[in-house]
Structure formats: C-alpha cells, structure tokens
FIKOLZA-1660 file (N, C-alpha, C; in steps of 0.1 Angstrom, whole numbers, plus 5000, padded with zeros to 4 digits):
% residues 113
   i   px   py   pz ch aa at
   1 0758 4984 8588  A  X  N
   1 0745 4981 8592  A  X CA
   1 0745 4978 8607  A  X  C
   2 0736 4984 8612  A  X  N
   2 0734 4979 8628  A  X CA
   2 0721 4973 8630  A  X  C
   3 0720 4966 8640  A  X  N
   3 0707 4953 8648  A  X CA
   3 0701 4965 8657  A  X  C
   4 0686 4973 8654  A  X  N
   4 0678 4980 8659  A  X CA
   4 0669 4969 8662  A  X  C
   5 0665 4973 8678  A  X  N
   5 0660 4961 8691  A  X CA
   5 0649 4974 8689  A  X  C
   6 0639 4963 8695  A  X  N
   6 0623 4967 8700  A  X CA
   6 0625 4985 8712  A  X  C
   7 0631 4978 8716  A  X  N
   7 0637 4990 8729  A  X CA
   7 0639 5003 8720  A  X  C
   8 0649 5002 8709  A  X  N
   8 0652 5017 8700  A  X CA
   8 0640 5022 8696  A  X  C
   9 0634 5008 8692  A  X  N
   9 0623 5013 8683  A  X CA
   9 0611 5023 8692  A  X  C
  10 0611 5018 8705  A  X  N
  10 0601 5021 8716  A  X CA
  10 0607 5039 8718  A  X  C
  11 0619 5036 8721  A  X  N
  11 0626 5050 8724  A  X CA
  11 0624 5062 8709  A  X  C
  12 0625 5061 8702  A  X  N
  12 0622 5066 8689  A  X CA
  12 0612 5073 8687  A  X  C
  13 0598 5061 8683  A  X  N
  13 0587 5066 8688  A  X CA
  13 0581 5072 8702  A  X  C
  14 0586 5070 8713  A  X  N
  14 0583 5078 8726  A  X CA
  14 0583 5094 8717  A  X  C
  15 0596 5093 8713  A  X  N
  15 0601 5110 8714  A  X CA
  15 0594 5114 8698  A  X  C
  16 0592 5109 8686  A  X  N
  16 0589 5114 8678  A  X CA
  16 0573 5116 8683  A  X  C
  17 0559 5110 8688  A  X  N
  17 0550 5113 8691  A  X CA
  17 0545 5114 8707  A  X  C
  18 0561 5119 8713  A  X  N
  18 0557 5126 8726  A  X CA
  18 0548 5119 8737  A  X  C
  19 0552 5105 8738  A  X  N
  19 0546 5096 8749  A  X CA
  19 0556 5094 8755  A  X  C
  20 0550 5087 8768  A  X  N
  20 0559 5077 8780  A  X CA
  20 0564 5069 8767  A  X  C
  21 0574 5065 8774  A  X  N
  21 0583 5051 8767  A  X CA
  21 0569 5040 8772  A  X  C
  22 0567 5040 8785  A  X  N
  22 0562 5026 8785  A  X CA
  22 0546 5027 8776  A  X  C
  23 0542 5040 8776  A  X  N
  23 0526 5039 8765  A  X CA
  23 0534 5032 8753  A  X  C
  24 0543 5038 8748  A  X  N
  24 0550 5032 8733  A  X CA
  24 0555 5017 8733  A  X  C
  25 0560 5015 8745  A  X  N
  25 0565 5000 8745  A  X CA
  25 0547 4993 8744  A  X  C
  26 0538 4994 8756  A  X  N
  26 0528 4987 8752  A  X CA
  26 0519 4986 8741  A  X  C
  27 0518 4999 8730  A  X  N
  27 0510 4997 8721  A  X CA
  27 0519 4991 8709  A  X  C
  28 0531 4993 8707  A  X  N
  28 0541 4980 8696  A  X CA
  28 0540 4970 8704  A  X  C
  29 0541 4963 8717  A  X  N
  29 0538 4948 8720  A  X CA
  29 0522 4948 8719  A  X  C
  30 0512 4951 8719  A  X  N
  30 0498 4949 8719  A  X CA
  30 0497 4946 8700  A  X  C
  31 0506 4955 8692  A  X  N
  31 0507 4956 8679  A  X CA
  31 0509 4942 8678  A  X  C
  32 0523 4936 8679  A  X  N
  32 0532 4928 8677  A  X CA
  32 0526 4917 8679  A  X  C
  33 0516 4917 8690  A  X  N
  33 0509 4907 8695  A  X CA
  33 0496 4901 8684  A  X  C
  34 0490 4906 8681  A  X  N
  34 0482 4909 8673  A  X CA
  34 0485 4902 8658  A  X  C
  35 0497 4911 8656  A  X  N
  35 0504 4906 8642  A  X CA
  35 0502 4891 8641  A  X  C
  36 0508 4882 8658  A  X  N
  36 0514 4870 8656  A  X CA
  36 0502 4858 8661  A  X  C
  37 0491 4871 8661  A  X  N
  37 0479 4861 8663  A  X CA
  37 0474 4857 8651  A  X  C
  38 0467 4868 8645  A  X  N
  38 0463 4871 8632  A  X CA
  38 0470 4861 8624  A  X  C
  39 0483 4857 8621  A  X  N
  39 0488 4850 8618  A  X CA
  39 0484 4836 8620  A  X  C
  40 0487 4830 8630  A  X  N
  40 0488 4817 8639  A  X CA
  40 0474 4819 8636  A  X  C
  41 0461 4822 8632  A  X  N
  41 0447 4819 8629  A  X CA
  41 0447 4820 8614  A  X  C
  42 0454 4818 8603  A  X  N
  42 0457 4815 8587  A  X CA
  42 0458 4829 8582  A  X  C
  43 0454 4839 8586  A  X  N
  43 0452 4853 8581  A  X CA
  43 0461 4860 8575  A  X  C
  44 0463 4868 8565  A  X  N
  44 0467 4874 8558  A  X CA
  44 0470 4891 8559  A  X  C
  45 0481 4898 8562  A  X  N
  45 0481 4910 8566  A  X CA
  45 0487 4920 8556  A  X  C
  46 0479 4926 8554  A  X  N
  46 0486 4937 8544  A  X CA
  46 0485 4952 8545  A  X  C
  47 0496 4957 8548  A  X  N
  47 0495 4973 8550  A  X CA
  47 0500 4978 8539  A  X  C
  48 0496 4987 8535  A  X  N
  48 0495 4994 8523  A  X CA
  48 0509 5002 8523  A  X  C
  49 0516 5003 8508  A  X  N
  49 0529 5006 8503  A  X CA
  49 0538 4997 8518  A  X  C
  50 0536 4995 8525  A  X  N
  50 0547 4986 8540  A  X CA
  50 0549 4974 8532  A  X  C
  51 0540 4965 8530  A  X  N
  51 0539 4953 8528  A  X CA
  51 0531 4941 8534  A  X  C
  52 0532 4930 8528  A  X  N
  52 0523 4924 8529  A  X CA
  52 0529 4906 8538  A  X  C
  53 0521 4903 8550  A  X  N
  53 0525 4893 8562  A  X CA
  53 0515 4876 8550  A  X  C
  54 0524 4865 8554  A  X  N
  54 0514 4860 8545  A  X CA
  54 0518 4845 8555  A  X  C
  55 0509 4836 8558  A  X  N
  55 0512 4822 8564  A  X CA
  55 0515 4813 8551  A  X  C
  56 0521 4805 8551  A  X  N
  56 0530 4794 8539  A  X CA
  56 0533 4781 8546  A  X  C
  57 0525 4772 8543  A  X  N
  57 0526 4760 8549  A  X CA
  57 0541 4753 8536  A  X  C
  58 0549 4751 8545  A  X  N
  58 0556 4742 8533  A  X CA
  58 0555 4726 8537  A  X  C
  59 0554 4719 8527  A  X  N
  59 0552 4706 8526  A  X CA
  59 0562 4694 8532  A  X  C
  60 0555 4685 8538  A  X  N
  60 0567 4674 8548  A  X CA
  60 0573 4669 8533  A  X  C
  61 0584 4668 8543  A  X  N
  61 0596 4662 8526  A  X CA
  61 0607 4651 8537  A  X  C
  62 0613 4643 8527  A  X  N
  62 0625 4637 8533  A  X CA
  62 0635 4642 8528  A  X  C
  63 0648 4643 8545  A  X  N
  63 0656 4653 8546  A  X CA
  63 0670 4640 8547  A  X  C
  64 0678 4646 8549  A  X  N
  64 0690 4638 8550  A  X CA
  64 0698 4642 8560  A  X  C
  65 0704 4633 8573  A  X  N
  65 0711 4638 8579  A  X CA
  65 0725 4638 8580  A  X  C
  66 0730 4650 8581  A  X  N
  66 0743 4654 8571  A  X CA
  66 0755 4645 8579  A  X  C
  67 0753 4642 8590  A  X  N
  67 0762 4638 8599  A  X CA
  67 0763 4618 8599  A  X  C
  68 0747 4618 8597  A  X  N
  68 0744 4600 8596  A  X CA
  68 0747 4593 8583  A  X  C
  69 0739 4608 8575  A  X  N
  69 0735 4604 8561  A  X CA
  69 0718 4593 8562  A  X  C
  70 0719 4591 8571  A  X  N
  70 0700 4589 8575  A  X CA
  70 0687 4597 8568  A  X  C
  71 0681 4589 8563  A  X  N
  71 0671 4599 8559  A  X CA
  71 0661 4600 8572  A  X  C
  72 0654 4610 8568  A  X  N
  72 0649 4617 8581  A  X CA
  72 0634 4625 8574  A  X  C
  73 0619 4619 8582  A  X  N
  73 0606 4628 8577  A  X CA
  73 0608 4639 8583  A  X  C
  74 0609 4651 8579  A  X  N
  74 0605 4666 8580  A  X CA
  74 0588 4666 8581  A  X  C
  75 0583 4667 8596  A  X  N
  75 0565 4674 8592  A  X CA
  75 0566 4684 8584  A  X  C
  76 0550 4687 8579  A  X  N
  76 0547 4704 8574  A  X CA
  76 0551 4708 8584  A  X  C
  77 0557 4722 8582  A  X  N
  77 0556 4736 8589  A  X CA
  77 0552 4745 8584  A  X  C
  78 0544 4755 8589  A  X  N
  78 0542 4771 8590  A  X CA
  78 0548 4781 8587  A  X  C
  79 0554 4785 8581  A  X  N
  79 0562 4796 8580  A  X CA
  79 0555 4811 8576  A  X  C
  80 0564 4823 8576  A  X  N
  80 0552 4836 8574  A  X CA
  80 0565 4840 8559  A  X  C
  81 0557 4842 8552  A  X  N
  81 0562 4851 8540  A  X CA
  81 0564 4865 8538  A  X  C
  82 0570 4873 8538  A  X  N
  82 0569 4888 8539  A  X CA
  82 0571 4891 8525  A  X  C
  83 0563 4900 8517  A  X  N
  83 0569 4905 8503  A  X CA
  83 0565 4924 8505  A  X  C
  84 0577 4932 8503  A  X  N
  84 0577 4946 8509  A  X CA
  84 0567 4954 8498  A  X  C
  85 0562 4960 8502  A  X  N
  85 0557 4970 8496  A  X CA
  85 0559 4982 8488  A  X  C
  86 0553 4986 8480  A  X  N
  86 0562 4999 8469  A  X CA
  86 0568 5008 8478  A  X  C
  87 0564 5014 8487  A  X  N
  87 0570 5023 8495  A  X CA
  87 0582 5021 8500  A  X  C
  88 0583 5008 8506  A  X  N
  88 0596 5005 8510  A  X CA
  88 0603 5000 8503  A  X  C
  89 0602 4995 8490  A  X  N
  89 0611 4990 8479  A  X CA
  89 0617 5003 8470  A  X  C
  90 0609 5014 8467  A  X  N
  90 0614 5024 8466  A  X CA
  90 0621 5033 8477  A  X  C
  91 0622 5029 8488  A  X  N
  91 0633 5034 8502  A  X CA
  91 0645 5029 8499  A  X  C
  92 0642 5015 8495  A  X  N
  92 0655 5005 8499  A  X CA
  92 0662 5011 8487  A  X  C
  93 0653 5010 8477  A  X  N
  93 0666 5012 8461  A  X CA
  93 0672 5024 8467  A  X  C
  94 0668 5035 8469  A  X  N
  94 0672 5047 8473  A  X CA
  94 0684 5051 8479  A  X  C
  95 0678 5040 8492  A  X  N
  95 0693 5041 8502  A  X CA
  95 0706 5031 8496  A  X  C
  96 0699 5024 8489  A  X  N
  96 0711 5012 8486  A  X CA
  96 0716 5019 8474  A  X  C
  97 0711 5030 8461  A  X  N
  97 0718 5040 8453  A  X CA
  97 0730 5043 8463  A  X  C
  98 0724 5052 8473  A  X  N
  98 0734 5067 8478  A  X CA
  98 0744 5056 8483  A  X  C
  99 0742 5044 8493  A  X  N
  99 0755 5036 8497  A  X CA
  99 0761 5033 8487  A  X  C
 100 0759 5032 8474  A  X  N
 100 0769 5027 8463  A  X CA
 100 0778 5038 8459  A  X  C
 101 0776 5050 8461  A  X  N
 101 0781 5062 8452  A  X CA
 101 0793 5063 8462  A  X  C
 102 0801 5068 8451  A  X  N
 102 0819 5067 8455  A  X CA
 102 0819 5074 8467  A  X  C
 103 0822 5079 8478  A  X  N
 103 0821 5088 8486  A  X CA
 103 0832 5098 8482  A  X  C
 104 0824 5113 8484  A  X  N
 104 0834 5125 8478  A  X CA
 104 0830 5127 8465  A  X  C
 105 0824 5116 8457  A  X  N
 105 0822 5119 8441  A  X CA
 105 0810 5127 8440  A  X  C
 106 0814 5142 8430  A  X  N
 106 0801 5145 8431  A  X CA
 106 0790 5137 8425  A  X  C
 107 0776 5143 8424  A  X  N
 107 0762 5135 8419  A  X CA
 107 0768 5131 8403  A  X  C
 108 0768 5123 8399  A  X  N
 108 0762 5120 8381  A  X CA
 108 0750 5136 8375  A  X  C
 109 0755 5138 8366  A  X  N
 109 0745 5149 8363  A  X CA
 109 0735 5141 8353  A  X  C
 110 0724 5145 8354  A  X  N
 110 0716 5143 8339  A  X CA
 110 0720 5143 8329  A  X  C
 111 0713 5130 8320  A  X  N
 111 0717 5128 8304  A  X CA
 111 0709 5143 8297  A  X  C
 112 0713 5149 8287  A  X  N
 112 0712 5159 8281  A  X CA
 112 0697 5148 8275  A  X  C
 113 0688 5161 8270  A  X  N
 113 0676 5155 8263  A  X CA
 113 0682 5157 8247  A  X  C
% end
C-alpha cells in the first residue's frame, strides 16, 4: 500500500480531464474546502454509492492519565464519521479478493449447477 498526497491526486486528474494542474489543484482545494465547512456548520454529506461525511459529537467522559494515573475531564469533541458507500465497498471487496489470490494460481472455476 502506498500514502497518495493531494499533489498525485491533482496530477492525475490534470491529465485524465485535460486541465492545468493548477485549475485541478484549485477546484479539489475549493472542494475540500467546502467539505470542511459544511461540516464545521453540523451538516451532513452524502454522495451517492462514495459515501456518506457525518459530524458525531462524542460525549465528555473521565480519562485516566496513563503516566500519573490522575483522572482527567475529557470536553465533548467533534469528530466526522465516514461510512463508504456501495460503490466503494464493492471496489474494496474486489481488490482485497484479487490481493488474496495465491499469485500464479490460476482463477477458481465455477461450481457446476
């Protein structure tokens, strides 16, 4: 597995829809931007078969500190929930099938009916 940066992603798209790099870099940060607004105002984002952006307040709790052994108030925080969409959950099984298969082995054939 490799760490794909904003930059690949910009370079990518340049060339699959034939723009400047920098039109592609600004319309994913005007995107990105957007995303992390929409958010930070309680909103809920859902793109179809992608998946779905969700704000999740978790609740102040007491924490323990591992080093004191002190208890310690945790405020609420904010956090964003992501849950993928059929499109991409059917990608992932897909690619995570083919990475399992023995390499060199041929396909498994179909069960006879």
């Amino acid at each position: 597995m490799r760490t794909v940066t904003k930059r690949d992603l910009v370079q990518a798209i340049a060339e699959d829809t034939n723009v400047q790099q920098q039109k592609a870099k600004e319309v994913i940060q005007c995107f990105l931007d957007r995303i992390i607004e929409e958010l930070a105002n309680g909103n809920r984002l859902e793109f179809r078969d992608f998946g779905v952006f969700e704000p999740k307040a978790k609740a102040p709790r007491i924490a323990r500190n591992p080093r004191t052994g002190d208890k310690i108030s945790v405020p609420e925080k904010i956090t964003v929930k992501f849950k993928a969409g059929r499109m991409m959950k059917e990608k992932l099984q897909k690619d995570d099938e083919a990475a399992s298969a023995a390499p060199g082995a041929p396909p498994e054939a179909p069960a006879a009916p």
